[in-house]
BALOBA-1460 file (C-alpha; in Angstrom, 3 decimals):
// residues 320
<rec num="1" residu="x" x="0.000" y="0.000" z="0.000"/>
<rec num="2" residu="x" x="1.399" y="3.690" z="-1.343"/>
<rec num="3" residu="x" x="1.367" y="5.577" z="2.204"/>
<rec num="4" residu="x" x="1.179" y="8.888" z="1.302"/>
<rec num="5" residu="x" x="2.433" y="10.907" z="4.328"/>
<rec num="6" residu="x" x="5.975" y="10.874" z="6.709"/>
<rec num="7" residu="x" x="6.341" y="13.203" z="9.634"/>
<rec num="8" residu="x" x="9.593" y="16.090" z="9.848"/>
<rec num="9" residu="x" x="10.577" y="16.254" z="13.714"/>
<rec num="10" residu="x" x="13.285" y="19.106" z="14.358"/>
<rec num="11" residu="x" x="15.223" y="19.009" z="17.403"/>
<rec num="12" residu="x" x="16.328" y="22.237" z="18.522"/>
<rec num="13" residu="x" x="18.014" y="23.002" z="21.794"/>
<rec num="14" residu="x" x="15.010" y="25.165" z="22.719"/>
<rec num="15" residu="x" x="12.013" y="24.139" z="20.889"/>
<rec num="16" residu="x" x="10.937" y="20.882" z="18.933"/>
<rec num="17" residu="x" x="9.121" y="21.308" z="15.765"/>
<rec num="18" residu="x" x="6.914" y="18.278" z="13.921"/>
<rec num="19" residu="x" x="5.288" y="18.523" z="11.097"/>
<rec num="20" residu="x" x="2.882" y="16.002" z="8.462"/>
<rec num="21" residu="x" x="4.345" y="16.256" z="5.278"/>
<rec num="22" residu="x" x="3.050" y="14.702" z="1.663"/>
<rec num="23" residu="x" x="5.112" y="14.088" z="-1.667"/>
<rec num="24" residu="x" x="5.006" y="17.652" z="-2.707"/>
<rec num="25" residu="x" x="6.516" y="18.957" z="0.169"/>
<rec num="26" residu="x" x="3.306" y="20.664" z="1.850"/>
<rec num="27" residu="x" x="3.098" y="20.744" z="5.819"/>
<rec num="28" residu="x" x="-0.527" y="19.516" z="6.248"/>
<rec num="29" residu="x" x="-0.400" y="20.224" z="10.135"/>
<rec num="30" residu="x" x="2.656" y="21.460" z="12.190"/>
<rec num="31" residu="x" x="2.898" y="21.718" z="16.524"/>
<rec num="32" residu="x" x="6.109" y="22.719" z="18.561"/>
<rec num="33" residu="x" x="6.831" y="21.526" z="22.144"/>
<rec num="34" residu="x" x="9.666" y="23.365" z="24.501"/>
<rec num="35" residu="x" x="13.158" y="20.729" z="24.216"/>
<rec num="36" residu="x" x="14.857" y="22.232" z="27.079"/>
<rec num="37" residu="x" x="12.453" y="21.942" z="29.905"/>
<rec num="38" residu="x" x="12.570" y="18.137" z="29.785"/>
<rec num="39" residu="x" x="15.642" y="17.035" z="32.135"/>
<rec num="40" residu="x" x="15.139" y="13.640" z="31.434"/>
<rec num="41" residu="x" x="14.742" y="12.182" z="27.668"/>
<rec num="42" residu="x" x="11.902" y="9.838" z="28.810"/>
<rec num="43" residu="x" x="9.559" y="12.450" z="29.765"/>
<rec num="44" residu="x" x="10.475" y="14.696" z="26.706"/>
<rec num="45" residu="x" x="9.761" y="11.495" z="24.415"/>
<rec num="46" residu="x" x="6.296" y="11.263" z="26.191"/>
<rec num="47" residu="x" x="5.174" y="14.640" z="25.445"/>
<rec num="48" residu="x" x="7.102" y="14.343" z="21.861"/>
<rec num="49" residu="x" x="4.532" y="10.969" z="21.283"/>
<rec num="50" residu="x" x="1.361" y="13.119" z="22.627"/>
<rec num="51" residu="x" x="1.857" y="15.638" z="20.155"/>
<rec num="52" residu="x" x="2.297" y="13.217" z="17.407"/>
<rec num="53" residu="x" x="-0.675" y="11.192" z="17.749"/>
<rec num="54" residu="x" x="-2.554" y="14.006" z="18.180"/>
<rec num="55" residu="x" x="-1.504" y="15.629" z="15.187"/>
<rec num="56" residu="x" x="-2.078" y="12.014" z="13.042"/>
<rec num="57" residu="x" x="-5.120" y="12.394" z="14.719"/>
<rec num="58" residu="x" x="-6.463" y="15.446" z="13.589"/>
<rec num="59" residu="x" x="-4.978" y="15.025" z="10.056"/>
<rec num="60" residu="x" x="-5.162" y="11.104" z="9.109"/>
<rec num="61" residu="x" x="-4.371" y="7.715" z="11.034"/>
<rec num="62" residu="x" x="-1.081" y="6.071" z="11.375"/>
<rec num="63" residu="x" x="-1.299" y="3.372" z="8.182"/>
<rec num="64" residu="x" x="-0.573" y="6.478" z="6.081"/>
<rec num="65" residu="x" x="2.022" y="7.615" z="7.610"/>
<rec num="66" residu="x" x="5.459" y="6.026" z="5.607"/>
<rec num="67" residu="x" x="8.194" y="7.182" z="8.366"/>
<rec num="68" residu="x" x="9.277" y="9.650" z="10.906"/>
<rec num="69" residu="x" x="12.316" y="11.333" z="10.238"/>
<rec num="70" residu="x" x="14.542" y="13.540" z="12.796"/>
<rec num="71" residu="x" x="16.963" y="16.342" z="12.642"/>
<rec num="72" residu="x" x="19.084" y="16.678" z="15.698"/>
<rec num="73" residu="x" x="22.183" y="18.044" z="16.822"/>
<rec num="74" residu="x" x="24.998" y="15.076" z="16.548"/>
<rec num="75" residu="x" x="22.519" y="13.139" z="14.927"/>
<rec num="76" residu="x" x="24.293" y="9.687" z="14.132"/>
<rec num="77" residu="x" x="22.139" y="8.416" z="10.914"/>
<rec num="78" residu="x" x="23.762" y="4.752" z="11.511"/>
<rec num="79" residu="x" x="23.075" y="4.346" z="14.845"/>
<rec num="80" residu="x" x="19.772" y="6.165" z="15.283"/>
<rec num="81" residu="x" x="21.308" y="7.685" z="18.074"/>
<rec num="82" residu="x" x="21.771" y="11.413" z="19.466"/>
<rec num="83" residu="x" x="25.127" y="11.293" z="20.701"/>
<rec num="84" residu="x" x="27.094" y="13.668" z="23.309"/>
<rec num="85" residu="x" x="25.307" y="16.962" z="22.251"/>
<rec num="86" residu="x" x="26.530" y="19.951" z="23.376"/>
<rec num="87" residu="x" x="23.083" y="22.269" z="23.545"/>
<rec num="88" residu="x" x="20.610" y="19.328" z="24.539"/>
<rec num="89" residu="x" x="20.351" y="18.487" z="28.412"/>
<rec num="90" residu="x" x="20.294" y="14.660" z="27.859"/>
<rec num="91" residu="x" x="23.760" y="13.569" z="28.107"/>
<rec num="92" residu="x" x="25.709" y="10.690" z="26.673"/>
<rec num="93" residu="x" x="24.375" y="8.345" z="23.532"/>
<rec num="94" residu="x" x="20.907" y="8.222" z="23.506"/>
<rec num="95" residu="x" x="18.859" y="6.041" z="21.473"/>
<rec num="96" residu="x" x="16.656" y="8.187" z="20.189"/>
<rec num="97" residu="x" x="15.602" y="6.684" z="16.886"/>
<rec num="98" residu="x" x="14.492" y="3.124" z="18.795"/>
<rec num="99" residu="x" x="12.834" y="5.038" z="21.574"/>
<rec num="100" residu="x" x="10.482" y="6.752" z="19.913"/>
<rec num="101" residu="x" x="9.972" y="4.098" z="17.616"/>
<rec num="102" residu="x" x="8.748" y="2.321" z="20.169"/>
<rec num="103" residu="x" x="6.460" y="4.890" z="21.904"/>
<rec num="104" residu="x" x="4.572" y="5.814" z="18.698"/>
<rec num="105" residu="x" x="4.909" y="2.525" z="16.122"/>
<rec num="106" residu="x" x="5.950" y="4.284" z="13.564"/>
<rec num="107" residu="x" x="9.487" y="3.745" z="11.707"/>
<rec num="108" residu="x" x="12.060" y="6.152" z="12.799"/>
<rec num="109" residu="x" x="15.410" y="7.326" z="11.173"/>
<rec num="110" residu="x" x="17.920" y="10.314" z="12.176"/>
<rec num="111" residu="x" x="20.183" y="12.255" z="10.880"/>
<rec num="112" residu="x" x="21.905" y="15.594" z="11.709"/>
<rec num="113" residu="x" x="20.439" y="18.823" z="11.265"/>
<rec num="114" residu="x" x="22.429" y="19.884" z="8.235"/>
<rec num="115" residu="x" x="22.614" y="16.912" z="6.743"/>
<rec num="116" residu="x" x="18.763" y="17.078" z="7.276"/>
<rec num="117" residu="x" x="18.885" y="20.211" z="5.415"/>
<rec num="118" residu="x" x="20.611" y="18.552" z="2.757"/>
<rec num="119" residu="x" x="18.219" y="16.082" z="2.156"/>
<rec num="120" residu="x" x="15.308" y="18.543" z="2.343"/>
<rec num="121" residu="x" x="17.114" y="20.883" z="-0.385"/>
<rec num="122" residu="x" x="17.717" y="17.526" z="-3.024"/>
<rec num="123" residu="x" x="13.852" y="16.316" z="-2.372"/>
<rec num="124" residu="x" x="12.006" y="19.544" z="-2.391"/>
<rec num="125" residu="x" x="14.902" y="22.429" z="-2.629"/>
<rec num="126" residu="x" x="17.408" y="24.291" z="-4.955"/>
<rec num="127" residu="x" x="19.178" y="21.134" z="-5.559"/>
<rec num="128" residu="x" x="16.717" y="18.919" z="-7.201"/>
<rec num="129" residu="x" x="18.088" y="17.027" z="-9.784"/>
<rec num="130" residu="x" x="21.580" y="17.430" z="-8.481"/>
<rec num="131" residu="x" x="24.022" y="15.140" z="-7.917"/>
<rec num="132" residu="x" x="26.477" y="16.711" z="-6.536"/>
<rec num="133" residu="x" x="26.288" y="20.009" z="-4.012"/>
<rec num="134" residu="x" x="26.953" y="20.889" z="-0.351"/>
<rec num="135" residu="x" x="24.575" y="23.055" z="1.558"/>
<rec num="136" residu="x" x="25.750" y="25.341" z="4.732"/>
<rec num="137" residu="x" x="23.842" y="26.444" z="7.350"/>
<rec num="138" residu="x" x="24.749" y="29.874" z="8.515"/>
<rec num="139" residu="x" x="23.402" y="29.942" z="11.879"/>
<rec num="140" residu="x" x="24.370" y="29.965" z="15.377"/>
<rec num="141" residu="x" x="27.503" y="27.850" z="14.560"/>
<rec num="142" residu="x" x="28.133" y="26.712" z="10.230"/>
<rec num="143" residu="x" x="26.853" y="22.709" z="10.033"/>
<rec num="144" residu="x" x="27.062" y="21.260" z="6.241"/>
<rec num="145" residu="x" x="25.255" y="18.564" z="4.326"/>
<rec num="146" residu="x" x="27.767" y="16.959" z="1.345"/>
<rec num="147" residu="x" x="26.138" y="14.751" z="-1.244"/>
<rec num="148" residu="x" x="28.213" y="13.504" z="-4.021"/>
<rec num="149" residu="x" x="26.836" y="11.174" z="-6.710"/>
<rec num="150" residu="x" x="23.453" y="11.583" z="-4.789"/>
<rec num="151" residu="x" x="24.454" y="10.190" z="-1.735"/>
<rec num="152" residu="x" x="24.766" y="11.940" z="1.709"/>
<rec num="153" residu="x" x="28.601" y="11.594" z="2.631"/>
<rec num="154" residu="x" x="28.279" y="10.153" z="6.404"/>
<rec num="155" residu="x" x="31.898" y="8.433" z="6.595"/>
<rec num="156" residu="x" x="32.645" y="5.399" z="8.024"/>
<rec num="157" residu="x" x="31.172" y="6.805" z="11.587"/>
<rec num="158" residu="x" x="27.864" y="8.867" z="10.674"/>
<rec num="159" residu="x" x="29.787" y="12.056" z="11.285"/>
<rec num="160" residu="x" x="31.204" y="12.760" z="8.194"/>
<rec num="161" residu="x" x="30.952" y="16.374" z="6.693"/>
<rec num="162" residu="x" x="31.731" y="19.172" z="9.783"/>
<rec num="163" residu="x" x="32.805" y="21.569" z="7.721"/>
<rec num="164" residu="x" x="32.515" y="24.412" z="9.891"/>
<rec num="165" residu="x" x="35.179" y="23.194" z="12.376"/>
<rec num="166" residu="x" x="38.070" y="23.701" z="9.166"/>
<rec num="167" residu="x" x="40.989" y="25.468" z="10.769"/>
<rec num="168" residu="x" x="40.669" y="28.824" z="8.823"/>
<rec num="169" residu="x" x="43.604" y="30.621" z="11.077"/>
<rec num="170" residu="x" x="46.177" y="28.107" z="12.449"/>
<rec num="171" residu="x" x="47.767" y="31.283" z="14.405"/>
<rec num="172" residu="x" x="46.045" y="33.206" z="17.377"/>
<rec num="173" residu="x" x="42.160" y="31.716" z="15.760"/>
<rec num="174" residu="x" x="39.445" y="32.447" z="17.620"/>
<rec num="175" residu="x" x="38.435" y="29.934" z="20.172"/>
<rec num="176" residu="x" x="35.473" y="27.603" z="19.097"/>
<rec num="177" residu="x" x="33.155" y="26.002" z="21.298"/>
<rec num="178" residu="x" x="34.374" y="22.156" z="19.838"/>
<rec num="179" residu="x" x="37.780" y="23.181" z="21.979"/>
<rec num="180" residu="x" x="39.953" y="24.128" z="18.958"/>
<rec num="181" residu="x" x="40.739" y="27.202" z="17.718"/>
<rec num="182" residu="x" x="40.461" y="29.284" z="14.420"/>
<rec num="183" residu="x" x="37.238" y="27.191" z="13.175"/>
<rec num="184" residu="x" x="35.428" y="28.261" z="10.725"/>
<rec num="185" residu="x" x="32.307" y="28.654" z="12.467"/>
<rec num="186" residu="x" x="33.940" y="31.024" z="14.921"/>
<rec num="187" residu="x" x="34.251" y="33.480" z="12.030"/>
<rec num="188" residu="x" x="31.262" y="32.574" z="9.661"/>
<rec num="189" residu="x" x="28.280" y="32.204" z="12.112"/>
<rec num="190" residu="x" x="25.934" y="34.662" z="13.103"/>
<rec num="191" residu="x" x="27.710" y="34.258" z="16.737"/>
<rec num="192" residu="x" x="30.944" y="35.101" z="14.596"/>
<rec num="193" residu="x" x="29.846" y="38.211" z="12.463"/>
<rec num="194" residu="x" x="29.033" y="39.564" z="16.283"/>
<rec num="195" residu="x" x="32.558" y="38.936" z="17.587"/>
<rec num="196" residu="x" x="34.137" y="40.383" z="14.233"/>
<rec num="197" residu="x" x="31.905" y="43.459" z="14.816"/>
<rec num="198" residu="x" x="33.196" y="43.606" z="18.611"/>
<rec num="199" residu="x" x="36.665" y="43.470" z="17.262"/>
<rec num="200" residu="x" x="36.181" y="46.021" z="14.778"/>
<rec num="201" residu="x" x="34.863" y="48.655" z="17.145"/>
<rec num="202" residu="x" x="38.323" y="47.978" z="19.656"/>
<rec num="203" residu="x" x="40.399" y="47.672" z="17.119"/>
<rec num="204" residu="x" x="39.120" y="50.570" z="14.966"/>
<rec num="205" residu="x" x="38.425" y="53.388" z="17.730"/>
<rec num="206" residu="x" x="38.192" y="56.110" z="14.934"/>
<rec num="207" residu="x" x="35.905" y="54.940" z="12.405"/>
<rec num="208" residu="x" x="32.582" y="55.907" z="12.939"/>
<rec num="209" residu="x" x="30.097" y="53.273" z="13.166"/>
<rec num="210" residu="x" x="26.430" y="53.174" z="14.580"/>
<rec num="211" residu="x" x="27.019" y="49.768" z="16.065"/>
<rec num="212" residu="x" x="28.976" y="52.101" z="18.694"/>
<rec num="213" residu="x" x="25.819" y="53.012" z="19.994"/>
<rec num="214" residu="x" x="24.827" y="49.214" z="21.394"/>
<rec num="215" residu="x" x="26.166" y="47.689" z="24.337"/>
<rec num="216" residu="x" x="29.241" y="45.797" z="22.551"/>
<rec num="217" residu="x" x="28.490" y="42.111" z="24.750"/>
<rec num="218" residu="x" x="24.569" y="42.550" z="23.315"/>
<rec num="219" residu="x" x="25.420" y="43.191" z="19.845"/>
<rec num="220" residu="x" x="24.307" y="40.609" z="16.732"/>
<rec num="221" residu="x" x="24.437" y="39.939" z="13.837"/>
<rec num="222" residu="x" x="20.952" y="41.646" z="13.001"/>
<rec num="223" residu="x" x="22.382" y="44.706" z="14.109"/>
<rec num="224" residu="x" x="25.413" y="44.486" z="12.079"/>
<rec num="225" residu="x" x="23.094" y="43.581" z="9.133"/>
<rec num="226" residu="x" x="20.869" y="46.385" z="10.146"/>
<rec num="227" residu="x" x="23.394" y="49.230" z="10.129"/>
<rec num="228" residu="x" x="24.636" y="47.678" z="6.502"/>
<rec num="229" residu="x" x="21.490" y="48.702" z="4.951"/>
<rec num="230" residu="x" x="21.831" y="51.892" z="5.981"/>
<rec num="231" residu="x" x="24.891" y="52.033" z="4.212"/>
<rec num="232" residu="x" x="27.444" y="51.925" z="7.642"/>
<rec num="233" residu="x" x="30.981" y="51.499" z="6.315"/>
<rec num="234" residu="x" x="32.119" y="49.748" z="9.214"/>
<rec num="235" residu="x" x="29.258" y="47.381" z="9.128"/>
<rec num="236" residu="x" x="29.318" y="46.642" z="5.209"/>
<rec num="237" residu="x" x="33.285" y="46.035" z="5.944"/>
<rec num="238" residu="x" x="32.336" y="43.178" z="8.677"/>
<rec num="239" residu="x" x="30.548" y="41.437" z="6.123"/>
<rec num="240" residu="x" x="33.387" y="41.800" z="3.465"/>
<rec num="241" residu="x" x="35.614" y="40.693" z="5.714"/>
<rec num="242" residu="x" x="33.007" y="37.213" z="6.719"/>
<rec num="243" residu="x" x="32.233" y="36.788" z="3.078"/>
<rec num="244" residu="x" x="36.158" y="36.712" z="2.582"/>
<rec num="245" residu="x" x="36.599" y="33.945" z="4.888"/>
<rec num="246" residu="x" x="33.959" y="31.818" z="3.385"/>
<rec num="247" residu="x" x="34.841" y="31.812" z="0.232"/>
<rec num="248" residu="x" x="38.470" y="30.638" z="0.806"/>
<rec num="249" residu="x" x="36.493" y="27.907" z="2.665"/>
<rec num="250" residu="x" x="34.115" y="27.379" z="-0.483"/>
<rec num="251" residu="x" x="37.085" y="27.366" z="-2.560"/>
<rec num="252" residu="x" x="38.911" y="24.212" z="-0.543"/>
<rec num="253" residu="x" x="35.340" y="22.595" z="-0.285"/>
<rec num="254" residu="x" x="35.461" y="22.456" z="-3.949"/>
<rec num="255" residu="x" x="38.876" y="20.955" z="-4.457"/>
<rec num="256" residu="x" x="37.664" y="18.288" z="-2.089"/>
<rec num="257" residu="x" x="33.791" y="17.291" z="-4.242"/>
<rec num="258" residu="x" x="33.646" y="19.644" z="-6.932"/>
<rec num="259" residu="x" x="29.659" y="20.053" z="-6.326"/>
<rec num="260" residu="x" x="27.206" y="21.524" z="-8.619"/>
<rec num="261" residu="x" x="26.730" y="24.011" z="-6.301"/>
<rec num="262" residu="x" x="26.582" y="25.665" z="-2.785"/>
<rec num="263" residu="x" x="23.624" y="26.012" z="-1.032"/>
<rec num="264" residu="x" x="23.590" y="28.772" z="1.753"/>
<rec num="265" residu="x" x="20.708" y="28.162" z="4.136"/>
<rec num="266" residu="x" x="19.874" y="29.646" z="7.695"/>
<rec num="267" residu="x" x="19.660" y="33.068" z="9.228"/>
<rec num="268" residu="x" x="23.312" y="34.860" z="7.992"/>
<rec num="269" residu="x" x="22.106" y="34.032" z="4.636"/>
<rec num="270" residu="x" x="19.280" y="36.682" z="4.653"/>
<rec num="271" residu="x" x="22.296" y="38.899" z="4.759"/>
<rec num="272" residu="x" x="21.987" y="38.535" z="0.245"/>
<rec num="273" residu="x" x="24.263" y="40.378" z="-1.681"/>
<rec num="274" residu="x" x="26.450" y="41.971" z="1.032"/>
<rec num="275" residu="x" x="27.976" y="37.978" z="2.358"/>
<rec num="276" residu="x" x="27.204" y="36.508" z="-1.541"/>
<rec num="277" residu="x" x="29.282" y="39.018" z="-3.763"/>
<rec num="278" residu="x" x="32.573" y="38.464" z="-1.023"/>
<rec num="279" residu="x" x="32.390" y="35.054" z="-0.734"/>
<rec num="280" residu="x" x="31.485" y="34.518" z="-5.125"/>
<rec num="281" residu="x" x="34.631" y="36.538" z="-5.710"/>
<rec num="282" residu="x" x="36.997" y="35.251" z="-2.646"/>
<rec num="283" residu="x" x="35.895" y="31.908" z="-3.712"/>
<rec num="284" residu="x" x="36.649" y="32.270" z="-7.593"/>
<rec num="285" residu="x" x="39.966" y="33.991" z="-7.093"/>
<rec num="286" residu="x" x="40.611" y="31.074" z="-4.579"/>
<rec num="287" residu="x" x="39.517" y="27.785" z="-7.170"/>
<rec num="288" residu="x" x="41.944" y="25.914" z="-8.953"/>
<rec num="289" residu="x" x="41.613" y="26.694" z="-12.571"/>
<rec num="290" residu="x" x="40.161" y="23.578" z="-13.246"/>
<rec num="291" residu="x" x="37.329" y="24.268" z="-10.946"/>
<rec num="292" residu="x" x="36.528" y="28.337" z="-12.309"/>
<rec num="293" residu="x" x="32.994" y="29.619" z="-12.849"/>
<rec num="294" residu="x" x="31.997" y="25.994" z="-12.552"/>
<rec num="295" residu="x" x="29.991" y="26.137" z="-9.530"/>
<rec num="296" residu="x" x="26.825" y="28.041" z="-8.111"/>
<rec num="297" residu="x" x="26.069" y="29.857" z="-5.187"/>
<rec num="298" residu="x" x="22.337" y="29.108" z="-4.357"/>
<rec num="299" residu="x" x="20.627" y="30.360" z="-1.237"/>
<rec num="300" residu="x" x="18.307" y="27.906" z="0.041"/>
<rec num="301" residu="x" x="14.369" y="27.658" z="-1.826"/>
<rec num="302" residu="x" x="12.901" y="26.070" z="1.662"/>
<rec num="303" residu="x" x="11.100" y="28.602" z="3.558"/>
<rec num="304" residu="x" x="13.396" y="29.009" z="6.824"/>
<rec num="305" residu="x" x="10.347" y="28.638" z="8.823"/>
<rec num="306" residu="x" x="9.719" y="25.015" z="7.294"/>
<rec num="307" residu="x" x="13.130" y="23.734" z="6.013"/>
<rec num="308" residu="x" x="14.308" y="21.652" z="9.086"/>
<rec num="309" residu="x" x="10.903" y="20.204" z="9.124"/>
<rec num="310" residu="x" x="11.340" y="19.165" z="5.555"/>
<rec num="311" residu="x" x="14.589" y="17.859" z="5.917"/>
<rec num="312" residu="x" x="13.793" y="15.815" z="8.401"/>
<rec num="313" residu="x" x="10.708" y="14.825" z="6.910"/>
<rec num="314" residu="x" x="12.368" y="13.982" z="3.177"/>
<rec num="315" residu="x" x="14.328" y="10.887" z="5.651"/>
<rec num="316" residu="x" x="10.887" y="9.647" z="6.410"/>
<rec num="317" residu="x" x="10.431" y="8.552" z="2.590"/>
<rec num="318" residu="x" x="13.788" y="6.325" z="2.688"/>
<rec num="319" residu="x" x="12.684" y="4.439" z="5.918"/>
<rec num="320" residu="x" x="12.860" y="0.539" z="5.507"/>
């Protein structure tokens, strides 16, 4: 029997969203529950079940739904399993795939939230009929999806693909939550964008910038973006300067796949022209000859509101 339905479930570290989803990538029926105020993993998977049968409920009954798929942070797509992640309270491995299985009936599979992305972008996206492409999310830290030959890359461990912890500066690099220093998501998030900006206005005491009228430990990347528009030199230079690093990134990320293209998805990527044009020209000035005016720079066609829902929901079709 064609079931026509899977369900998207995005774990966040503050909210949870699920959504029904059919073939054409519609969200029939959506519902959010609050991630962190579950200590234990047990209850959260109880109230996680309740709003899924509820939502089935309201929409269509379980024999037409194919597959759950999830989206979470350290997401291990071989082992079902959330493991050792950083911004969710339940420590350790957990089992997350089996668990809910169990709780709801329905299959489960996982993956991480980029790679999630990835998979939402190939089945209902800006890569559709590719092959070949890596998409970056631009948000609180830089995750990646690869695909090459129409395959997610997952490695021999389910990890495969962290892009954004490339060394970018191997001297005196910023300090990145993972431990190391001078990753690239330390630059290229929107939590790096507000430390560049911080920099800027110490290290630049006479250029004139609005950003010097916020509270330098409350500023983000919004406000950088926001003072951009209005045409703030100092602002417009932060994003040169983020754009810069990126596309040397893009540039090695190339030599390594040579995708179709680059997908840019999450909230930095709102930022348009004044991130694209830096990182299009650091990149092609960057590319081995071979690889020149050979590959796009897309931004993401999922709505931001629904993409991680999508992406997670696109794993639902592949469930066994």
């Amino acid at each position: 029997m064609d079931k026509p339905y899977v369900i998207g479930i995005d774990v966040g570290g503050t909210n949870t969203v699920i959504g029904i989803v059919d073939k054409r990538g519609q969200i029939l029926r959506s519902g959010s529950i609050k991630t962190a105020v579950h200590a234990e993993v047990n209850d959260y998977l109880d109230d996680l079940s309740k709003l899924i049968n509820e939502i089935v409920a309201e929409t269509t009954t379980k024999d037409q739904i194919k597959g759950i798929g999830v989206g979470a942070p350290n997401g291990n797509y071989f082992s079902g399993s959330i493991e050792f992640a950083p911004n969710l309270r339940w420590k350790g491995i957990i089992p997350f795939a089996r668990l809910l299985e169990e709780k709801v009936g329905i299959p489960v599979a996982l993956t991480n939230d980029a790679n999630a992305a990835a998979i939402g972008e190939m089945t209902y996206g800006a890569a559709r009929g590719m092959k070949d492409f890596i998409v970056i999310t631009l948000g609180t830290g830089v995750g990646s999806g690869i695909v090459v030959n129409g395959q997610l890359v997952y490695g021999h461990d389910g990890f495969a693909g962290e892009l954004g912890h490339v060394i970018m500066r191997r001297n005196n690099g910023r300090l990145c939550g993972c431990g190391r220093t001078g990753c690239l998501e330390t630059y290229a998030s929107a939590t790096g964008v507000a430390r560049t900006a911080r920099e800027y206005l110490e290290l630049r005491p006479d250029m004139p910038s609005q950003l010097r009228s916020i509270p330098a430990e409350t500023i983000t990347s919004k406000d950088v973006f926001d003072a951009a528009m209005t045409g703030d030199e100092m602002a417009k230079e932060i994003f040169r300067f983020t754009g810069k690093i990126l596309g040397e990134a893009f540039a090695d990320f190339v030599a390594f796949s040579s995708p179709e293209a680059i997908i840019l998805f999450g909230g930095l990527a709102k930022a348009g022209d004044l991130i694209m044009k830096p990182v299009q020209e650091t990149m092609e000035s960057n590319l081995l000859a071979i690889f020149k005016n050979k590959v796009k720079l897309l931004f993401s066609e999922l709505k931001e509101s629904d993409a991680a829902v999508l992406g997670a929901s696109a794993l639902g079709w592949e469930v066994k």
